[in-house]
C-alpha positions in Angstrom: 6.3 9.9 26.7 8.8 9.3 23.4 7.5 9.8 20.2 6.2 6.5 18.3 8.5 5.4 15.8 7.3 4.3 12.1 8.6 1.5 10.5 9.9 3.3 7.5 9.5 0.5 4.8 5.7 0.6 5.7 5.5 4.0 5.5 7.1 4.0 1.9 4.6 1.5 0.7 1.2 2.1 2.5 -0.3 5.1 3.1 -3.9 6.6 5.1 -6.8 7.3 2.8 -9.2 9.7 5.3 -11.6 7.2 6.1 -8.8 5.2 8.0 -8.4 2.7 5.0 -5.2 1.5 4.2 -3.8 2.2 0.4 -1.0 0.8 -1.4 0.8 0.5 -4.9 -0.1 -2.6 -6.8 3.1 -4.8 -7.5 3.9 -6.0 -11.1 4.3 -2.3 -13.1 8.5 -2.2 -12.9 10.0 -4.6 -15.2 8.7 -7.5 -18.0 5.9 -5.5 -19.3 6.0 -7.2 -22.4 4.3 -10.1 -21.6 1.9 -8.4 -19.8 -1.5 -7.2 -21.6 -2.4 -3.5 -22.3 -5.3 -4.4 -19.7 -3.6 -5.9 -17.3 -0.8 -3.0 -17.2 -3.9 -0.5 -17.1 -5.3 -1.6 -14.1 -2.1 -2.3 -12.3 -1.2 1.7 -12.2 -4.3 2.5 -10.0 -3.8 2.3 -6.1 -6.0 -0.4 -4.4 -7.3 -0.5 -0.7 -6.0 -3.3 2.0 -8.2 -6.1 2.8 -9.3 -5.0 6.4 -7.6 -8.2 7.6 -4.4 -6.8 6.6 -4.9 -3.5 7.2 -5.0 -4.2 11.2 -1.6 -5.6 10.7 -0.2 -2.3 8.5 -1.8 -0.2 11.5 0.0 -1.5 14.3 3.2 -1.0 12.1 2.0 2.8 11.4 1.3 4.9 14.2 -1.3 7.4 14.6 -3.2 5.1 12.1 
């Protein structure tokens, strides 16, 4: 049997905590950060975990997840 593929743009974004959760780079950090509050901007830079609706979705696209 063939190796699975991944699809690579999922792979750059999402990644496998040990548990099996799926972790990801909050959005909002790259540009127009002067609007943005000190607190706001601080809590962005911290990973987050998947709702485990959508982390069925990001496993199918990962495999071996």
């Amino acid at each position: 049997m063939p190796k699975m593929k991944t699809r690579r743009s999922a792979k750059k974004r999402f990644s496998l905590t040990g548990n099996g959760k799926v972790k990801y780079k909050k959005q909002g950090l790259r540009h127009i950060l002067t609007k943005k509050s000190r607190k706001r901007k601080r809590r962005l830079r911290h990973p987050a975990i998947l709702d485990p609706v959508e982390q069925k979705r990001i496993k199918k696209v990962l495999p071996y997840g």
